[in-house]
PyMOL commands that place a pseudoatom at each C-alpha (Angstrom):
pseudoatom trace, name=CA, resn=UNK, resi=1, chain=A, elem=C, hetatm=0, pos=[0.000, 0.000, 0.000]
pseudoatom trace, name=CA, resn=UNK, resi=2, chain=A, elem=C, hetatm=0, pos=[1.466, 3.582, -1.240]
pseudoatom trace, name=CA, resn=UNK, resi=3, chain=A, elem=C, hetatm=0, pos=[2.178, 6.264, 2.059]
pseudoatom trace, name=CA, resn=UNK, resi=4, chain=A, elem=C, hetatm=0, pos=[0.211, 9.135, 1.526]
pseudoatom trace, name=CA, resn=UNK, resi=5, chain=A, elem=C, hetatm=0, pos=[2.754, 12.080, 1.215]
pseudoatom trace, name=CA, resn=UNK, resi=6, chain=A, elem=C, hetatm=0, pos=[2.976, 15.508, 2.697]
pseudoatom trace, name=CA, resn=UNK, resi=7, chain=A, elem=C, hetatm=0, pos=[2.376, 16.496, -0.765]
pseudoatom trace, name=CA, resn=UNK, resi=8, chain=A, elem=C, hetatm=0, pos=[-0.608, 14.374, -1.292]
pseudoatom trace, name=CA, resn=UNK, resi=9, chain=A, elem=C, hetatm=0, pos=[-2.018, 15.526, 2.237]
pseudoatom trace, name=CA, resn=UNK, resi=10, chain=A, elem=C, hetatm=0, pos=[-1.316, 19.369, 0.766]
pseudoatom trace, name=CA, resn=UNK, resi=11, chain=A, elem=C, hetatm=0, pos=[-3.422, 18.565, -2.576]
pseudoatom trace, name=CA, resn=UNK, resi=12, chain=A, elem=C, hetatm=0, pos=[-6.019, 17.068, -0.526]
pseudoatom trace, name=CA, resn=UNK, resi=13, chain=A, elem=C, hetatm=0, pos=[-6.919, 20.403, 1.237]
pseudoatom trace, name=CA, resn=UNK, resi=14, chain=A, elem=C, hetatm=0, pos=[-6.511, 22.357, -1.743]
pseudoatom trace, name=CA, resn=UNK, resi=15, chain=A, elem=C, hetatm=0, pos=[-9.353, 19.899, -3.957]
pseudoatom trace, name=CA, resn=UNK, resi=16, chain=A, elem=C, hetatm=0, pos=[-11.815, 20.145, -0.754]
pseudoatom trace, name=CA, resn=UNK, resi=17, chain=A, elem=C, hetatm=0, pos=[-10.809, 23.733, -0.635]
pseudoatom trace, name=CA, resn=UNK, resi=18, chain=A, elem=C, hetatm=0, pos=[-11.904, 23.952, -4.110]
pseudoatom trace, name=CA, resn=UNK, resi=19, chain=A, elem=C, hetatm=0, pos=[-15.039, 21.672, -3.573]
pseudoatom trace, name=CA, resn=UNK, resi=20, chain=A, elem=C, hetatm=0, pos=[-16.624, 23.840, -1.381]
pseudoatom trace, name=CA, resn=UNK, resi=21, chain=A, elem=C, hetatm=0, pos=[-16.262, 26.731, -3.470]
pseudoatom trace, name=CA, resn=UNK, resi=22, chain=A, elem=C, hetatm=0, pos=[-17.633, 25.044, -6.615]
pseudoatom trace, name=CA, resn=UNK, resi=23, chain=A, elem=C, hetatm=0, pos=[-20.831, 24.560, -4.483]
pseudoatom trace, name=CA, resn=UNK, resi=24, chain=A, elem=C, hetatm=0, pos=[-20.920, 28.411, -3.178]
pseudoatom trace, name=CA, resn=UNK, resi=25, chain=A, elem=C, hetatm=0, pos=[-19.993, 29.396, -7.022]
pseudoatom trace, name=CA, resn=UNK, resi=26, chain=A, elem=C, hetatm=0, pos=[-17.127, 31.661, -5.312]
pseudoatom trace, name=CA, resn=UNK, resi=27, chain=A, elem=C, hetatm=0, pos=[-14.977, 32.207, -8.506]
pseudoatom trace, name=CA, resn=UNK, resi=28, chain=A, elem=C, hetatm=0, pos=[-11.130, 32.350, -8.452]
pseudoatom trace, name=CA, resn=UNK, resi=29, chain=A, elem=C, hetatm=0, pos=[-9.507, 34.996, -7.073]
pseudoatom trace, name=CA, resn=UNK, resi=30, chain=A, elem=C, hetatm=0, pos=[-13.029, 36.135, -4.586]
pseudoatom trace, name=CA, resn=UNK, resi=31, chain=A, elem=C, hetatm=0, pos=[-13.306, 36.240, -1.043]
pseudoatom trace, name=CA, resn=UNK, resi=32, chain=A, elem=C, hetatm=0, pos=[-13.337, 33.194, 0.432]
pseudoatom trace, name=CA, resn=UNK, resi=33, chain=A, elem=C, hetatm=0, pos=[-13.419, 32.597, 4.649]
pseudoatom trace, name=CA, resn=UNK, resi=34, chain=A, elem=C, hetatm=0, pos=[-12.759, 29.478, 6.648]
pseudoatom trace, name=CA, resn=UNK, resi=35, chain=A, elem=C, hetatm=0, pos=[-16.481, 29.903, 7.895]
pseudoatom trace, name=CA, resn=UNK, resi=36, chain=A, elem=C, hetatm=0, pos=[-17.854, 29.421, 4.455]
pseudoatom trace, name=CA, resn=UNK, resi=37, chain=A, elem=C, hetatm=0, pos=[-15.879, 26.416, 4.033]
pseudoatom trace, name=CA, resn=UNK, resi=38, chain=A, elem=C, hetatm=0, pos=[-16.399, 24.761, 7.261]
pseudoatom trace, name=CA, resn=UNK, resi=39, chain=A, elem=C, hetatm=0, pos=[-20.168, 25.490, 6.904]
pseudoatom trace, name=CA, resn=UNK, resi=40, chain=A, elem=C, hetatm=0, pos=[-20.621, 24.050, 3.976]
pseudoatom trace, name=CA, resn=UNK, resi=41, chain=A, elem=C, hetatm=0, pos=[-19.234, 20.778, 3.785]
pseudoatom trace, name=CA, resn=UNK, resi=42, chain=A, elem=C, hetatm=0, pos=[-14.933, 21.249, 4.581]
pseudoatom trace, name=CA, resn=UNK, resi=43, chain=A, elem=C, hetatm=0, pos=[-13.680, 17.960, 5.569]
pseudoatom trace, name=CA, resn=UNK, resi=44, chain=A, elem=C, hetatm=0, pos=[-10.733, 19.266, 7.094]
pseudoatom trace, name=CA, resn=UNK, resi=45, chain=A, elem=C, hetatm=0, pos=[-10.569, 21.091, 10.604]
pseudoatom trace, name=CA, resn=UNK, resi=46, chain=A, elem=C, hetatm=0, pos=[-9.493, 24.326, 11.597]
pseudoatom trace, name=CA, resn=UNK, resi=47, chain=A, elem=C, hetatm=0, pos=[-7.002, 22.384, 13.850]
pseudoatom trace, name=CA, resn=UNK, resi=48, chain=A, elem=C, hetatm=0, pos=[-5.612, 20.139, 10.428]
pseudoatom trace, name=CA, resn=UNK, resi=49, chain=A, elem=C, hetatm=0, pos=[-5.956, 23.707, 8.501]
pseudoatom trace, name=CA, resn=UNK, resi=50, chain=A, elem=C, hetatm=0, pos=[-3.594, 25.331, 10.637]
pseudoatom trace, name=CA, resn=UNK, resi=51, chain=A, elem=C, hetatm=0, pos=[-1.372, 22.211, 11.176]
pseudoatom trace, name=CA, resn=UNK, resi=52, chain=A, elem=C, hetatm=0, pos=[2.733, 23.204, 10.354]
pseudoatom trace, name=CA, resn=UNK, resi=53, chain=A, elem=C, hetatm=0, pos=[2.054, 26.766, 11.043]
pseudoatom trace, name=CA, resn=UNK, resi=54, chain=A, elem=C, hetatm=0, pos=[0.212, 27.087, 8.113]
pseudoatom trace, name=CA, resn=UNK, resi=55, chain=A, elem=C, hetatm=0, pos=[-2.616, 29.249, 8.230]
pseudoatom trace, name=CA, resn=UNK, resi=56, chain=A, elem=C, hetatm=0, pos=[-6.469, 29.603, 6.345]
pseudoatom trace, name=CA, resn=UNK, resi=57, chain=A, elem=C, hetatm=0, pos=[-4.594, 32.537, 4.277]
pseudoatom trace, name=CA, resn=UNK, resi=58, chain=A, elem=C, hetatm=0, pos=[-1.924, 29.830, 2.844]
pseudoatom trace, name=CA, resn=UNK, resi=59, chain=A, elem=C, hetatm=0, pos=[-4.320, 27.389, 1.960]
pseudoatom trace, name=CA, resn=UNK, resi=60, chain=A, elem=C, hetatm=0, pos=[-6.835, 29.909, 0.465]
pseudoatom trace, name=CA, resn=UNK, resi=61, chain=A, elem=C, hetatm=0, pos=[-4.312, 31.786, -1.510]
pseudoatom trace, name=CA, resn=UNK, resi=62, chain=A, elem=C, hetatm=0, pos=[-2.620, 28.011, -2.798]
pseudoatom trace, name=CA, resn=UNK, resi=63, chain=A, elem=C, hetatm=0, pos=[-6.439, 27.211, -4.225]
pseudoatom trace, name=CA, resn=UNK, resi=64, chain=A, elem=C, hetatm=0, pos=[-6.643, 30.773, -6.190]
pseudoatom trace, name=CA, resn=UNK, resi=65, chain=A, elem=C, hetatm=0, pos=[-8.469, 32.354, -3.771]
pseudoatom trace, name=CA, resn=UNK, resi=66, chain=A, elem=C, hetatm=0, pos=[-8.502, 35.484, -1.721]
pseudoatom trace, name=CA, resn=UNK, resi=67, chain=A, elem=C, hetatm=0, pos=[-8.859, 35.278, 2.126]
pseudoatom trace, name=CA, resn=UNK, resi=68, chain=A, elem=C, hetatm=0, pos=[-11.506, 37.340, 4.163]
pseudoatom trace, name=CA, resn=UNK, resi=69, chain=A, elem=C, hetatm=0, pos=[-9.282, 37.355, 7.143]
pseudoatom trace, name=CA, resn=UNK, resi=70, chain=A, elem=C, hetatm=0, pos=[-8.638, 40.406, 8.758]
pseudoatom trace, name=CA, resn=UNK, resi=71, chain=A, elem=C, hetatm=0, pos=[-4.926, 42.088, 9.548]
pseudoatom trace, name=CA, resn=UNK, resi=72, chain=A, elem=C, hetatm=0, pos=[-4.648, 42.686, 13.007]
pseudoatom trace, name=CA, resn=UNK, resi=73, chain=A, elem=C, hetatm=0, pos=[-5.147, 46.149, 14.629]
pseudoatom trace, name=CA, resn=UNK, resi=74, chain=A, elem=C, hetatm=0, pos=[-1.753, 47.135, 16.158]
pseudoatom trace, name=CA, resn=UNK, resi=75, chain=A, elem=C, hetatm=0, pos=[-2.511, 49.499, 19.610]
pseudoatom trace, name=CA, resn=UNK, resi=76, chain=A, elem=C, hetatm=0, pos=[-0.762, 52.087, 17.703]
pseudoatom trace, name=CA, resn=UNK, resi=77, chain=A, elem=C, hetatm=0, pos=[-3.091, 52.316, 14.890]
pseudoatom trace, name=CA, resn=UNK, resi=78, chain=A, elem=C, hetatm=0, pos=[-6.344, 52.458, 17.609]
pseudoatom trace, name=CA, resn=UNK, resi=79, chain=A, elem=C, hetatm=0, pos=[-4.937, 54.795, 19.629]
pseudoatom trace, name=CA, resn=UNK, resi=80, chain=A, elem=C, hetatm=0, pos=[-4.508, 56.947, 16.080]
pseudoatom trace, name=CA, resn=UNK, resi=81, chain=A, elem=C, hetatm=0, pos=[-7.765, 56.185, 15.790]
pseudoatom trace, name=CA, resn=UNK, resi=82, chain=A, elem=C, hetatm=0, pos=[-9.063, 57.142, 19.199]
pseudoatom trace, name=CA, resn=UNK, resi=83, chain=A, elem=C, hetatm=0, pos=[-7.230, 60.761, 18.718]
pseudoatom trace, name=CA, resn=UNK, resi=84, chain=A, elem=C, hetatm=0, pos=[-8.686, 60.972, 15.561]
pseudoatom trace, name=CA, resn=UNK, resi=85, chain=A, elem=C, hetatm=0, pos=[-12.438, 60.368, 16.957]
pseudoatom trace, name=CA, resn=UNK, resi=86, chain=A, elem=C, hetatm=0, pos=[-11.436, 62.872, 20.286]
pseudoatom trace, name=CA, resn=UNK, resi=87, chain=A, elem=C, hetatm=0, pos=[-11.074, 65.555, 17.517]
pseudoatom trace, name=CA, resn=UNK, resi=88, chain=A, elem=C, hetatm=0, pos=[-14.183, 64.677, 15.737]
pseudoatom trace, name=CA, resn=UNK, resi=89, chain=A, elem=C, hetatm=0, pos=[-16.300, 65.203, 18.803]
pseudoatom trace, name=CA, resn=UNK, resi=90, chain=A, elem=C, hetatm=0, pos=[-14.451, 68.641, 19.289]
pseudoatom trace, name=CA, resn=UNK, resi=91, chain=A, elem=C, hetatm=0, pos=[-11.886, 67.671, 21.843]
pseudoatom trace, name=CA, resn=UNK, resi=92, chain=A, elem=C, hetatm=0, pos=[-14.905, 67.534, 24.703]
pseudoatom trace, name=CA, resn=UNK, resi=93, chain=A, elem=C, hetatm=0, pos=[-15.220, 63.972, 25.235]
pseudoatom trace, name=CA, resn=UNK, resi=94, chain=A, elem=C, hetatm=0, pos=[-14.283, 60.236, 24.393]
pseudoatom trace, name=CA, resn=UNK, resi=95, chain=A, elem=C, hetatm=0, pos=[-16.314, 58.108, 22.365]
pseudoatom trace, name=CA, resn=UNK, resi=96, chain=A, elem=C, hetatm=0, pos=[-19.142, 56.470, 23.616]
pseudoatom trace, name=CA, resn=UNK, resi=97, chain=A, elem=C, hetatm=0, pos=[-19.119, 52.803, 23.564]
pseudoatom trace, name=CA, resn=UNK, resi=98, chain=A, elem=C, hetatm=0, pos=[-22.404, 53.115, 20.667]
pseudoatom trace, name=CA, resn=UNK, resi=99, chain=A, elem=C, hetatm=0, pos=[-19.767, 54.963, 18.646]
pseudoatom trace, name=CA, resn=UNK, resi=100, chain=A, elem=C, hetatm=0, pos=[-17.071, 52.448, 18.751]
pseudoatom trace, name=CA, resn=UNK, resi=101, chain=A, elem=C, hetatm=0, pos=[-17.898, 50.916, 15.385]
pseudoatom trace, name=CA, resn=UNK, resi=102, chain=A, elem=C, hetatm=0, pos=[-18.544, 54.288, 13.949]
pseudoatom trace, name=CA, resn=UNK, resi=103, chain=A, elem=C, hetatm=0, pos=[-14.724, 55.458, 14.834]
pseudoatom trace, name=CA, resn=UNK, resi=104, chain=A, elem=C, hetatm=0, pos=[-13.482, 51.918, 13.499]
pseudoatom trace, name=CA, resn=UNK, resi=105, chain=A, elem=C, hetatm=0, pos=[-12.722, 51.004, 17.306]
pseudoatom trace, name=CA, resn=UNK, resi=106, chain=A, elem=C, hetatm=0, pos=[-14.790, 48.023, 17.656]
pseudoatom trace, name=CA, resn=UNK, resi=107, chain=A, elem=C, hetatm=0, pos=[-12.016, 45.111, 17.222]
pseudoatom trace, name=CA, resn=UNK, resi=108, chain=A, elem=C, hetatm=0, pos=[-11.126, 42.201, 19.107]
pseudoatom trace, name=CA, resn=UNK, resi=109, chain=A, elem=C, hetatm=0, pos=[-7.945, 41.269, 20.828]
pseudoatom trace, name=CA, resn=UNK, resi=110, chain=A, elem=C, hetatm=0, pos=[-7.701, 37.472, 21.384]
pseudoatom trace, name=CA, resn=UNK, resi=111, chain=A, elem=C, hetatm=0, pos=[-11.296, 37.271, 20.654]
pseudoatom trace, name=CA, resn=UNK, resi=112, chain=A, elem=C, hetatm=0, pos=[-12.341, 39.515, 23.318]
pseudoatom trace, name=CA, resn=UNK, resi=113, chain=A, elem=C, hetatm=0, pos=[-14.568, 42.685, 22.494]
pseudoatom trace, name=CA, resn=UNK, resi=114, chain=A, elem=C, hetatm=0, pos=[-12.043, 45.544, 23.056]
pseudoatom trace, name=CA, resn=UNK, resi=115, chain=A, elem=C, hetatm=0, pos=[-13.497, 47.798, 25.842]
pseudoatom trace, name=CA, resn=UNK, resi=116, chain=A, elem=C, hetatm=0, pos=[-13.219, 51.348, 24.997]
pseudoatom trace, name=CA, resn=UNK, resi=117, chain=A, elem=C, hetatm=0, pos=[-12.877, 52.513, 28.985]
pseudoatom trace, name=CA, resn=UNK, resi=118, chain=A, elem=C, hetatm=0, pos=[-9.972, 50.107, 29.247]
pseudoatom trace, name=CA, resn=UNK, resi=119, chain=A, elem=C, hetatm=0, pos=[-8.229, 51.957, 25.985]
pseudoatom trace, name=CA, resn=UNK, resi=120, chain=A, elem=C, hetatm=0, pos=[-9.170, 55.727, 27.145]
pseudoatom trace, name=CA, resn=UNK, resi=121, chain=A, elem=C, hetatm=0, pos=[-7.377, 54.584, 30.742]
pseudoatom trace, name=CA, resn=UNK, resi=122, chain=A, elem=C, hetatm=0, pos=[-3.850, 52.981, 28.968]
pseudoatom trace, name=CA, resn=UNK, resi=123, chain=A, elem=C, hetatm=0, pos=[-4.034, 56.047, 26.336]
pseudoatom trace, name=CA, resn=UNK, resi=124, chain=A, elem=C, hetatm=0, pos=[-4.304, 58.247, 29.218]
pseudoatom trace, name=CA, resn=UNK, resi=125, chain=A, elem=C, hetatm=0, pos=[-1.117, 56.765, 30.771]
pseudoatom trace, name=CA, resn=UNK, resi=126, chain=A, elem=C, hetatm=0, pos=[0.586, 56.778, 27.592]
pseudoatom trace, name=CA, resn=UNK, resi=127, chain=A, elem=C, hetatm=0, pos=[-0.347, 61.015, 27.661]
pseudoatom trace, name=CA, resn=UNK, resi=128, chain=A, elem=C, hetatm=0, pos=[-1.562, 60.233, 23.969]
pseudoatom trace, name=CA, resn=UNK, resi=129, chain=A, elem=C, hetatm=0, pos=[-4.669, 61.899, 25.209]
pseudoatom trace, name=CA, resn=UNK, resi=130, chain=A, elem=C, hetatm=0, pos=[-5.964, 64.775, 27.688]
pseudoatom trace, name=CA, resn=UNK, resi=131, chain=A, elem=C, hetatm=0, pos=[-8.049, 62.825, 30.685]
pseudoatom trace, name=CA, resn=UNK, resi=132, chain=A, elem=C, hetatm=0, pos=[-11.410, 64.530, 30.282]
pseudoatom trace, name=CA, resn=UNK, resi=133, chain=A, elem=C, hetatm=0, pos=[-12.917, 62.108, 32.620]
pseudoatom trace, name=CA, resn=UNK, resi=134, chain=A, elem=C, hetatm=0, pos=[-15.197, 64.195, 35.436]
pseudoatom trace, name=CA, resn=UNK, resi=135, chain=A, elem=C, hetatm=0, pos=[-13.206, 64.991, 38.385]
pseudoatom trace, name=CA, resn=UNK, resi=136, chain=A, elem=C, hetatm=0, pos=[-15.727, 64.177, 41.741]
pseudoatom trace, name=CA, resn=UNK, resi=137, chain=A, elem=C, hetatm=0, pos=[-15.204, 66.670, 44.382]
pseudoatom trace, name=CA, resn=UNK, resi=138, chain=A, elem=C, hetatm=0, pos=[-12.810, 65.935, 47.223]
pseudoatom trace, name=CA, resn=UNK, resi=139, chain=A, elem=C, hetatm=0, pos=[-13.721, 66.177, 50.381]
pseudoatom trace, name=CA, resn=UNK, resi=140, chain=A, elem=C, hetatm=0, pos=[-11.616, 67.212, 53.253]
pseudoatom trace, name=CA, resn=UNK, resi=141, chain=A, elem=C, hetatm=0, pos=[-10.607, 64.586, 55.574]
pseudoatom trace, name=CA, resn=UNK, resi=142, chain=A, elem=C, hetatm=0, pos=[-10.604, 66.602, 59.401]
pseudoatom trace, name=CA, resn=UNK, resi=143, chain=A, elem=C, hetatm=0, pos=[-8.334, 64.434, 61.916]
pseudoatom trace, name=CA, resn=UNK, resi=144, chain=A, elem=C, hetatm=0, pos=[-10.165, 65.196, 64.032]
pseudoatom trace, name=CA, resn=UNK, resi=145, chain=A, elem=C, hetatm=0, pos=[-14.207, 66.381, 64.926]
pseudoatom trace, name=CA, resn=UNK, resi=146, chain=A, elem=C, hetatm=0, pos=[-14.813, 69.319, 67.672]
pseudoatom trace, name=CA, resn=UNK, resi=147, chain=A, elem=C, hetatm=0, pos=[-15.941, 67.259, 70.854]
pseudoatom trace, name=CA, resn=UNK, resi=148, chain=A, elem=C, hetatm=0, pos=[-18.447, 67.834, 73.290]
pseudoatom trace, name=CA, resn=UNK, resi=149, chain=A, elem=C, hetatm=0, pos=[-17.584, 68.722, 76.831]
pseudoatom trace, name=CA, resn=UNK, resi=150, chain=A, elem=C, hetatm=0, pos=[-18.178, 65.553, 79.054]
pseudoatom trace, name=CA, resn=UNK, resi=151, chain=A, elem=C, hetatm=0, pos=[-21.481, 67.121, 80.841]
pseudoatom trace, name=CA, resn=UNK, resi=152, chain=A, elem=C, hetatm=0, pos=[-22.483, 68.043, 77.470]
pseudoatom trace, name=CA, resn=UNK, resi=153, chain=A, elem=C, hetatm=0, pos=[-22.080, 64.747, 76.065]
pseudoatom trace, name=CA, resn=UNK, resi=154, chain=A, elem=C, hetatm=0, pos=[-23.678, 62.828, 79.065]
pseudoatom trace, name=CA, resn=UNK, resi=155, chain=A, elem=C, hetatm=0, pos=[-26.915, 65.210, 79.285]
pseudoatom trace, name=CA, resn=UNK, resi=156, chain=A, elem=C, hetatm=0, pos=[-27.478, 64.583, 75.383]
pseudoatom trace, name=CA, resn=UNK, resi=157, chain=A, elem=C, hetatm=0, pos=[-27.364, 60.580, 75.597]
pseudoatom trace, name=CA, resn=UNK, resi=158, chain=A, elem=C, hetatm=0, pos=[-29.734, 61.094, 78.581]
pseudoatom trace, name=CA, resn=UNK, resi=159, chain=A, elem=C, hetatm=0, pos=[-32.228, 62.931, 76.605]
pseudoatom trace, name=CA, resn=UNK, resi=160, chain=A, elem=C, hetatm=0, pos=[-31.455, 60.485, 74.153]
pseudoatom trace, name=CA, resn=UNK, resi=161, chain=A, elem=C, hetatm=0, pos=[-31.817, 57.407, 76.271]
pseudoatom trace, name=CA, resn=UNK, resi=162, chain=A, elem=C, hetatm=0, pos=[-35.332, 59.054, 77.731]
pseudoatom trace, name=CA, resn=UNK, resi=163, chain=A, elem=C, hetatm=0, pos=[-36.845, 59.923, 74.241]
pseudoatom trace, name=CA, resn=UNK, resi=164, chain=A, elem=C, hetatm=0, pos=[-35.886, 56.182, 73.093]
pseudoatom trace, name=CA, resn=UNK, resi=165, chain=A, elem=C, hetatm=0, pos=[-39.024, 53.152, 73.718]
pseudoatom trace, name=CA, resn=UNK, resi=166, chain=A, elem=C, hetatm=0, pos=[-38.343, 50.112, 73.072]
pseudoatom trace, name=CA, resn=UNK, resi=167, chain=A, elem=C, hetatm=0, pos=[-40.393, 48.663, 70.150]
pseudoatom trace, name=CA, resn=UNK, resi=168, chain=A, elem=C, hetatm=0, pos=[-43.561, 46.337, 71.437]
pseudoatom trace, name=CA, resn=UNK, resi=169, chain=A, elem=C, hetatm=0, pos=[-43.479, 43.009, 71.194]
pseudoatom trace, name=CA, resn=UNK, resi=170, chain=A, elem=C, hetatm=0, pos=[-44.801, 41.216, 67.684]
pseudoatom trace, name=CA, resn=UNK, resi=171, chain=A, elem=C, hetatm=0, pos=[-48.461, 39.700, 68.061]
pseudoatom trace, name=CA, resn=UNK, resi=172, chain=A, elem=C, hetatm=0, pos=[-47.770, 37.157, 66.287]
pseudoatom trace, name=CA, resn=UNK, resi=173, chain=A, elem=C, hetatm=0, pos=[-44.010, 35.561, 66.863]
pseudoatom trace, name=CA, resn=UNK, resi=174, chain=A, elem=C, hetatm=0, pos=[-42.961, 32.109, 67.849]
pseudoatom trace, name=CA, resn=UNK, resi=175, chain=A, elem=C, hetatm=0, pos=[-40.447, 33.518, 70.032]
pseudoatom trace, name=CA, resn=UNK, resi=176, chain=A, elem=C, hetatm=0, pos=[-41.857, 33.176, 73.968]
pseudoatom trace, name=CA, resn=UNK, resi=177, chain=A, elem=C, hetatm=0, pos=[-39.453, 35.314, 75.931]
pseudoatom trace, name=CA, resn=UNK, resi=178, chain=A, elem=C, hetatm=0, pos=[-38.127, 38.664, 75.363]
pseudoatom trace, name=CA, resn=UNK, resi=179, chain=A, elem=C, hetatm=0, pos=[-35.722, 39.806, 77.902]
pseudoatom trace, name=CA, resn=UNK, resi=180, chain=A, elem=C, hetatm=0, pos=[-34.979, 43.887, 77.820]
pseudoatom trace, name=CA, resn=UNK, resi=181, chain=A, elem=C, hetatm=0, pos=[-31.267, 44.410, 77.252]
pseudoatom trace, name=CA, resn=UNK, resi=182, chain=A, elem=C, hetatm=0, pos=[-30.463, 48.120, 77.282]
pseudoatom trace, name=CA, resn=UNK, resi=183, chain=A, elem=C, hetatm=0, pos=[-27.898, 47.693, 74.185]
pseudoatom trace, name=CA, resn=UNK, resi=184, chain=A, elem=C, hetatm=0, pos=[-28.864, 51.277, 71.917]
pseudoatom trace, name=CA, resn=UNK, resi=185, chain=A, elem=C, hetatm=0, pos=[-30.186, 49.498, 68.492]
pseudoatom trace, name=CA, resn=UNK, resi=186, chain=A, elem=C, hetatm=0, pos=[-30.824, 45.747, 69.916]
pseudoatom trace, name=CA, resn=UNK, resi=187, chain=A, elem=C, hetatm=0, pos=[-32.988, 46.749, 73.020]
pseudoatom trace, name=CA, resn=UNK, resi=188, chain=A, elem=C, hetatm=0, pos=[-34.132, 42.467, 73.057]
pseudoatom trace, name=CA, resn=UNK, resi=189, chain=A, elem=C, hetatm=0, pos=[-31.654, 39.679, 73.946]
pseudoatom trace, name=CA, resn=UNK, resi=190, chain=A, elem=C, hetatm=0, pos=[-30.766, 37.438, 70.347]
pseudoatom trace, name=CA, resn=UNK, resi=191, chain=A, elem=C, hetatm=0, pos=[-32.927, 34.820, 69.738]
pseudoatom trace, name=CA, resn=UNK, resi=192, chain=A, elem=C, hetatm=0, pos=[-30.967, 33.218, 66.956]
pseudoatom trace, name=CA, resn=UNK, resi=193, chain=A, elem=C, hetatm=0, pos=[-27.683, 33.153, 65.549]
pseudoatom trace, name=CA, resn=UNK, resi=194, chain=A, elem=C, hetatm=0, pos=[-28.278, 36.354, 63.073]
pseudoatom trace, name=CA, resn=UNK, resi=195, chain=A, elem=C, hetatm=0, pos=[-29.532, 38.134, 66.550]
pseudoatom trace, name=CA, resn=UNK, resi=196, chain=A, elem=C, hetatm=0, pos=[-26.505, 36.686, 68.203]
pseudoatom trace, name=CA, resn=UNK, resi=197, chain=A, elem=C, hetatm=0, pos=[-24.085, 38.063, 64.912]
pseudoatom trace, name=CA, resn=UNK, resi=198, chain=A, elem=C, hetatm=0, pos=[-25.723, 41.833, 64.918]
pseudoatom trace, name=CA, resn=UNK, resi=199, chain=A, elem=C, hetatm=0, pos=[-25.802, 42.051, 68.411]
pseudoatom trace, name=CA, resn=UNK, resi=200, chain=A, elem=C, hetatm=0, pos=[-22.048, 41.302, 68.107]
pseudoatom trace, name=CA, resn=UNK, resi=201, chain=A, elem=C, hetatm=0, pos=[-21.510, 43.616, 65.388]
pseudoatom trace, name=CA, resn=UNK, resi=202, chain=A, elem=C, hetatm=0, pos=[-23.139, 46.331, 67.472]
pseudoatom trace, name=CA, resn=UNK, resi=203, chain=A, elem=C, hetatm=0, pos=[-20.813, 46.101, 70.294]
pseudoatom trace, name=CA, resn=UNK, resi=204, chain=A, elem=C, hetatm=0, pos=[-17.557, 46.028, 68.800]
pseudoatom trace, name=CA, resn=UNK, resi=205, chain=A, elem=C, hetatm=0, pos=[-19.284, 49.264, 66.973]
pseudoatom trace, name=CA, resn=UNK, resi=206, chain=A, elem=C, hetatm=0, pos=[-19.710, 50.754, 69.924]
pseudoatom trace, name=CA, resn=UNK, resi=207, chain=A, elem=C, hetatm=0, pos=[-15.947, 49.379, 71.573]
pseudoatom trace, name=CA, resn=UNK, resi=208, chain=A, elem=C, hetatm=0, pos=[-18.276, 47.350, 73.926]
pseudoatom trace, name=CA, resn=UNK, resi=209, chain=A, elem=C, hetatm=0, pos=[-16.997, 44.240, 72.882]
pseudoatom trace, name=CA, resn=UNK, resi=210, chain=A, elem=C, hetatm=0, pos=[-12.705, 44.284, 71.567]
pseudoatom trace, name=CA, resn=UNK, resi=211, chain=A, elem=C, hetatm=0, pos=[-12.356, 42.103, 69.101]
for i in range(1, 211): cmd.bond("trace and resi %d" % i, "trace and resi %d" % (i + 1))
show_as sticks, trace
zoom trace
């Protein structure tokens, strides 16, 4: 029995290659893609297509035809492109992501949808652009807050304390006993592990409980 040759193996592909485009009447020298072929009918894999580091673009270009493959956007060339569409909106703001195919920005990188806040953020660091983003308004940290006098501060958490009533007891609860506490914002003892957890959480608020 003969071996079947690399050569053999190569004119293989090429005949299917050229099967599948008798079918889709794609005439020499057209646009041709791997998706057309593999849709409709290729016998070979991407993985056998691409097998040597040969590539859809060899293959299609060895049968006569031309390959629908697209070059690969460089950063340079979409950071161009992002300058370009900055000046087109008057230097006021970035492109919106609706406008990304508009501005030719809408490519992928490793087959993931380029996002156009990630590229405004590295073309910011780069200085390739001004940073329009909107500035929030900082705040002043103070070290520390004016503090009441001790009398001060007692009389107010009396008045406090005083004005305070501790909610009734539910109607209708399958709890049976409700002991009073006095903790501010838990004024029942935990019936459960949740009442246990924010009755914890309360006193290390209030440096009750150091933890």
């Amino acid at each position: 029995m003969k071996e079947r040759t690399p050569d053999d193996s190569n004119e293989m592909i090429i005949g299917d290659i050229k099967r599948v485009a008798t079918i889709l009447s794609i005439k020499p020298n057209a646009e041709y893609s791997f998706r057309q072929y593999r849709d409709d009918g290729g016998r070979f894999s991407k993985r056998q297509i691409h097998e040597g580091g040969k590539s859809w673009k060899y293959w299609c270009e060895s049968a006569g035809y031309i390959t629908k493959e697209q070059n690969r956007v460089t950063d340079e060339i979409l950071f161009k492109r992002l300058v370009a569409a900055i000046e087109d909106l008057g230097g006021q703001r970035y492109p919106k992501h609706s406008e990304m195919k508009k501005y030719g920005l809408h490519f992928r990188a490793r087959g993931i949808l380029i996002n156009i806040h990630d590229l405004i953020d590295e073309a910011i660091k780069r200085e390739l652009i001004p940073d329009l983003r909107d500035k929030k308004a900082v705040v002043p940290i103070v070290d520390e807050m004016p503090s009441l006098s001790t009398a001060e501060a007692d009389s107010k958490e009396m008045i406090n304390r005083a004005q305070r009533i501790a909610p009734p007891i539910p109607y209708r609860t399958k709890w049976k006993t409700w002991e009073l506490i006095d903790i501010d914002g838990f004024p029942y003892a935990p019936h459960d592990e949740l009442g246990i957890t924010a009755l914890f959480g309360i006193l290390c608020a209030k440096k009750i409980a150091k933890f």
